[in-house]
C-alpha positions, 0 to 999 in steps of 0.5 A, a space after each residue: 831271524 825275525 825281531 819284534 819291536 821292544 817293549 820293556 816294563 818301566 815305571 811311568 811318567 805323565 806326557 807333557 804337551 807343547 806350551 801354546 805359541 805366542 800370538 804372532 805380532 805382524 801385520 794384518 795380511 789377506 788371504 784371497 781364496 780362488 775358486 779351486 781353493 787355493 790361498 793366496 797370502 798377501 802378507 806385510 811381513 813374513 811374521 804375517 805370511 806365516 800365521 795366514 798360511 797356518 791359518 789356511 791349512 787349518 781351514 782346508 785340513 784342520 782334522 788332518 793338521 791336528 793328527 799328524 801333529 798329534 802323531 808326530 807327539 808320540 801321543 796318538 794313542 793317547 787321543 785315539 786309541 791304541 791302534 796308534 800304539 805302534 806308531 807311537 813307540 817308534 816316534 818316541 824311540 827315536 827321541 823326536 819330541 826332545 830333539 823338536 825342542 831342540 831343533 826349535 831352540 837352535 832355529 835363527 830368530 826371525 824362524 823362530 818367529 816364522 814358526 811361532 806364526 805359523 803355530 799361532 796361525 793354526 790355534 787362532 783358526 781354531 779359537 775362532 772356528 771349533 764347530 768345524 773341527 772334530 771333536 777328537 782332533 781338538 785334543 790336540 790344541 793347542 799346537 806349539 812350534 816344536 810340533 812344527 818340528 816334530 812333524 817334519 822329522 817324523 816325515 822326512 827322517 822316520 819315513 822318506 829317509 827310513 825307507 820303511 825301516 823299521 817297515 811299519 814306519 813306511 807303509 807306501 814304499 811305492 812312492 816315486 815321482 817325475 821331473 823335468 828340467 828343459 833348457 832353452 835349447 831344447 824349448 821352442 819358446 827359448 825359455 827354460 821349462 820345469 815339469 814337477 810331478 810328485 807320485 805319493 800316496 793320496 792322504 796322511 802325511 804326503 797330502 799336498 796342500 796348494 798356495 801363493 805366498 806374498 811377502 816382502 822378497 817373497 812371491 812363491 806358487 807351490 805346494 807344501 806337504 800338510 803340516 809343513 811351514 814353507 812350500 816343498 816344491 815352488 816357483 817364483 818370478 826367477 826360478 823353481 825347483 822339484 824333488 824326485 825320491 832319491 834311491 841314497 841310503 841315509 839308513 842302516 841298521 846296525 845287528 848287536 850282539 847281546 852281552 851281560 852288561 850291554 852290547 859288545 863293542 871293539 872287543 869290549 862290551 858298551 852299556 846301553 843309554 836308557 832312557 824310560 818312557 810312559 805311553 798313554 792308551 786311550 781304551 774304548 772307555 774313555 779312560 786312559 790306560 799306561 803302556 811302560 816302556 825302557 829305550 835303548 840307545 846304542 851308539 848307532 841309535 835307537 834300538 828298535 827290535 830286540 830278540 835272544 840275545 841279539 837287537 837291531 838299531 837304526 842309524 839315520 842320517 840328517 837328525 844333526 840337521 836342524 835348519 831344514 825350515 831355513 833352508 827352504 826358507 832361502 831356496 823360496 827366496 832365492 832370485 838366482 842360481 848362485 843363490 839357490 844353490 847356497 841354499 841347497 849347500 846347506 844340505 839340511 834336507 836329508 832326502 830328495 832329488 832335486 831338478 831346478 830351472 831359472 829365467 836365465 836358462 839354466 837347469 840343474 840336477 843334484 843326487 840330493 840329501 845326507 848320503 853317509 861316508 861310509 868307511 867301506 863296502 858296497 850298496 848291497 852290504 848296506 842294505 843288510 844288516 851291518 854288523 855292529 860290534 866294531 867301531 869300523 862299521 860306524 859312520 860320522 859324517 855325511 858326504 859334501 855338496 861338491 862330492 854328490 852328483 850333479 848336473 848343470 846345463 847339460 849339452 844335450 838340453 835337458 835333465 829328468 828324473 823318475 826315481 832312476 839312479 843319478 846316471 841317467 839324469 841326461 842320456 848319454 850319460 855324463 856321469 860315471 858311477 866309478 867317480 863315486 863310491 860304490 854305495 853311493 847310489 844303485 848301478 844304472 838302471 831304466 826301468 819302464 816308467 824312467 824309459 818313457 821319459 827319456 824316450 819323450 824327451 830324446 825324441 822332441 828337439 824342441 818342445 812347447 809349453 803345451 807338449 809339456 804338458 801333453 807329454 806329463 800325460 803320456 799313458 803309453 805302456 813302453 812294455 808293450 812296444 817292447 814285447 807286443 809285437 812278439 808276443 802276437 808272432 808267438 800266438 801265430 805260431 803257438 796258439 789255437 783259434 781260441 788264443 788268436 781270438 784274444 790276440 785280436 785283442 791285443 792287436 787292435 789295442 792303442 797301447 796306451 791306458 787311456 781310459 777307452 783304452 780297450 786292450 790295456 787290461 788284457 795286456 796287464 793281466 799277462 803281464 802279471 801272469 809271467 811275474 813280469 819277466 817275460 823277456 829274452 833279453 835283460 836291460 843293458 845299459 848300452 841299449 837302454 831304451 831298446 831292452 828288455 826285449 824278445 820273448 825268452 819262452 814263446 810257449 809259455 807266453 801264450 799259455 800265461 795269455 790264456 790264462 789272462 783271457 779267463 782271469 779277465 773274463 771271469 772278472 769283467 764279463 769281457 776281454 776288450 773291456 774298457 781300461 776306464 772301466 775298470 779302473 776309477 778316480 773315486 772321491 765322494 760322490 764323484 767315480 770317474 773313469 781313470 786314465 794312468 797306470 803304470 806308466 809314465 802317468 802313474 796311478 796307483 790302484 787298489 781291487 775292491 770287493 766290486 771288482 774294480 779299482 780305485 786310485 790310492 796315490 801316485 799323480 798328486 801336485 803336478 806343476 808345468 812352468 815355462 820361465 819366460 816374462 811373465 812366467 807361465 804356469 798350469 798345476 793340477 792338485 787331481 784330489 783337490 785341495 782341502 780334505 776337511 769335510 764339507 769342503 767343496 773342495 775335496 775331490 774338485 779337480 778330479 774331473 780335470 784329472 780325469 780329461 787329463 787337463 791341468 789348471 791355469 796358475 793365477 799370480 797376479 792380483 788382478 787375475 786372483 781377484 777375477 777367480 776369487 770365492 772369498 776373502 779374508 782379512 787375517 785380524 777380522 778372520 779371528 772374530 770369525 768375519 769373512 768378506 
């Protein structure tokens, strides 16, 4: 049965915008630039670290701050037009900008003044600076503090923990991410290690924006996703954390069965909770047409599809959370374990993994997040739609920190995560997916990328800063030491001249996507003739990193290389063409052959008309940190940090990127002030002077 997303004739209303933020009253504060364009905050208080940091996002991506903030409004449509109208109807059938009113209101008053900053900060810069703002984008201004909150749920809760449900709210269902956490037993400096490497799309709502925030009892490095108030993954002196997508379920859609009057309900029937809404459409004119809407709420939320007589309604957890922003807002603050920790008890995240290590050794993995307590059942009935006529399948509650799988210090001296399920966090095993519910999290599972980071980690007994970071390049295609050797006997025995002269090919192949890897795109080309599943043996979860293996059909394999062979020479002229080659890093100006893939580095690419393809996501912030004294760091932001046009720093570290190179991270003043492009005192920067 397919749904269409609801829209019901109703009477209109005008849409109201967010009262200014109050100017923020702090101290002047400082913001050094390096010569990557990194901002680094100096600030008095926190009141004034937080209008700078706003400050800068806005001079490095103010067009994009004002988008999504005018998104996460519900009036999209409204400033630009109505190719905007979908998003808009799912930002407001999901009530976010009262709930942001809400979610302001409830804050603590030193947040609240944090995000007045903040809020304050972004119009500040753009009284001071409008020429360097689009004209469009300006209509969002002025920003009030709710949008702060908007924001953040429309991209935490409508997106990562929506899981593409409604599908339209998702559009980059491929994100994943990397992590790592060494403890000192396993590091050759005896110091702990922590490796963050976010996969996400490259833009939009999960464009990263780099920075040094300094306040008093606040010295945090890391980066935050554009728009956020406080940094998402970081590190201080003691301590740092990152975040992996985590395979929970914080979402259900609840199938209703239509009826005079309502929906039927434990036997009876409900009436909807409805609510009416105008939407504003900007046409092509300039004028602003209406756009009337009627929302439904059934008990398990929003309705979002409606077809005959039944509908669909999308329960999702955390929405009751308010106090993300003062969450993190602890964990960046935090000097210890014990610290951190309260912090994450708070469980105002909804979503995300969570991998951490500290200057006193320990590493810690948390399956984070607002998994519901689901009255019964398993993962796949969950997945489904949930019938939604009884009070037996509707949820309240979410499970507690200490009921969640978590992992510290484990004996074997490390934890990681590739998006896996929480089982093989460390390998063997020290969690048992019977200790949990059954819809807690999927079955255990390695897939490719998850295997090569188990592998690199099983293998090396003690490993250095630099291996670190050597190994978060790592393009080695695990498939192909699976199943190359294989598949090269089955030409031997199947094949032709013809096939044999490509196997050459393969054979001479490092195996890697390196970007002179020749042979890579040979490989992946029959990979993907065989849909991928070429194997004889499936994953077992006692062999994990020696399955899938053998070829199930040998015949057929050498027939899907044949067809590989002229697919690649019809598109690239040759069989052995360069990895790199083919697939680029494009910013601007700059095209540069691409190393990654699928792997372990992960690229995600996109086939355009000129034959090649062009990177569109995965390696975005990546952070390797050895917790000694001092504390030692190299990042990499490989799109660059700013996306404001005429920045010099759209696309500058592509380059490094591409010579899979990270940058040194400069903490100290005296280093900041040796790399520094320019300076900004906040109270002269409001007149527009710089030094």
């Amino acid at each position: 049965m397919r749904f269409v997303l609801l829209i019901v004739p109703t009477l209109a209303f005008a849409a109201c915008g967010p009262a200014p933020a109050k100017p923020a009253e702090s101290a002047p504060a400082e913001i050094l630039w390096d010569t990557w364009g990194v901002p680094h905050i100096l600030a008095a208080d926190a009141p004034g670290m937080f209008h700078a940091f706003g400050w800068a996002q806005m001079a490095a991506h103010g067009d994009l701050l004002l988008e999504l903030y005018g998104q996460a409004r519900g009036r999209a449509a409204e400033y630009w037009g109505a190719g905007h109208l979908q998003g808009d109807q799912y930002v407001r059938a999901m009530g976010v900008p009262a709930r942001a009113r809400d979610w302001y209101a409830a804050q603590s008053p030193p947040m609240r003044a944090g995000l007045d900053a903040f809020a304050a900060g972004i119009n500040d810069y753009a009284r001071a600076w409008p020429e360097r703002l689009d004209a469009g984008r300006r209509q969002v201004l002025p920003v009030g503090p709710e949008d702060i909150a908007a924001h953040v749920q429309r991209v935490i809760h409508l997106s990562f923990v929506a899981r593409g449900q409604p599908r339209a709210a998702m559009s980059w269902q491929g994100a994943g991410s990397n992590a790592w956490a060494v403890a000192p037993s396993r590091s050759a400096s005896g110091h702990a290690m922590l490796l963050a490497n976010p996969h996400l799309p490259w833009g939009g709502m999960t464009t990263w924006f780099e920075a040094h925030l300094q306040a008093p009892g606040v010295d945090a490095y890391g980066a935050a996703l554009v728009g956020f108030p406080l940094l998402g993954i970081a590190f201080n002196d003691h301590l740092g954390w990152t975040h992996t997508n985590n395979p929970m379920d914080g979402a259900d859609l609840y199938e209703l069965e239509l009826v005079e009057g309502g929906y039927r309900w434990d036997g009876g029937v409900r009436a909807f909770e409805q609510r009416q809404d105008t939407l504003r459409v900007r046409q092509e004119d300039g004028t602003l047409g209406a756009v009337p809407l009627t929302l439904l709420r059934s008990v398990h939320g929003p309705v979002l599809a409606r077809r005959e007589d039944r509908a669909v309604a999308l329960r999702l957890a955390g929405l009751d959370r308010p106090y993300l922003m003062e969450q993190y807002w602890e964990m960046v603050r935090a000097t210890s374990l014990e610290e951190f920790e309260a912090a994450l008890r708070r469980l105002q995240m909804p979503f995300f993994n969570v991998l951490y290590a500290d200057r006193d050794g320990h590493v810690l993995y948390l399956f984070g997040g607002c998994t519901p307590r689901r009255p019964h059942g398993d993962r796949a009935y969950w997945q489904g739609l949930v019938p939604g006529n009884t009070s037996a399948t509707l949820w309240t509650e979410c499970h507690d920190y200490d009921e969640l799988p978590r992992l510290l210090d484990p004996p074997g001296g490390w934890l990681q995560n590739a998006n896996d399920p929480p089982w093989t966090a460390t390998v063997p095993s020290l969690l048992d997916p019977a200790d949990f519910p059954p819809y807690l999290a999927p079955a255990p599972r390695l897939g490719f990328r998850q295997q090569r980071s188990v592998r690199m980690l099983t293998e090396d007994e003690s490993i250095t800063f630099e291996e670190l970071a050597a190994y978060k390049h790592s393009t080695r295609r695990e498939a192909a030491d699976r199943v190359l050797d294989d598949l090269l006997r089955a030409v031997e025995e199947h094949g032709g001249d013809a096939v044999k002269r490509v196997a050459a090919v393969l054979a001479a192949w490092d195996r890697r996507v390196d970007a002179d890897s020749r042979g890579a795109v040979l490989f992946d080309a029959w990979f993907a003739q065989t849909g991928g599943r070429p194997f004889l043996t499936p994953w077992q979860v006692d062999d994990p990193l020696g399955t899938p293996s053998g070829l199930a059909d040998p015949a057929a394999a050498v027939e899907a290389l044949e067809r590989a062979a002229i697919q690649v020479i019809s598109a690239h002229g040759s069989l052995d063409v360069a990895w790199g080659e083919v697939h680029r890093l494009r910013l601007g100006d700059r095209d540069l052959p691409a190393s990654g893939g699928r792997g372990f580095r992960t690229i995600w690419f996109r086939r355009s008309p000129d034959g090649r393809s062009y990177a569109r996501g995965g390696d975005s912030f990546v952070a390797v940190v050895e917790f000694g004294d001092p504390v030692r760091a190299r990042t990499l932001l490989g799109y660059g940090n700013a996306s404001q046009p005429g920045s010099p720093h759209v696309g500058d570290q592509l380059e490094l990127m591409a010579r899979q190179e990270l940058r040194p991270v400069w903490r100290t003043r005296a280093e900041v002030e040796a790399n520094l492009a320019r300076r900004e005192v906040m109270e002269a920067a409001a007149r527009g002077a710089t030094r």
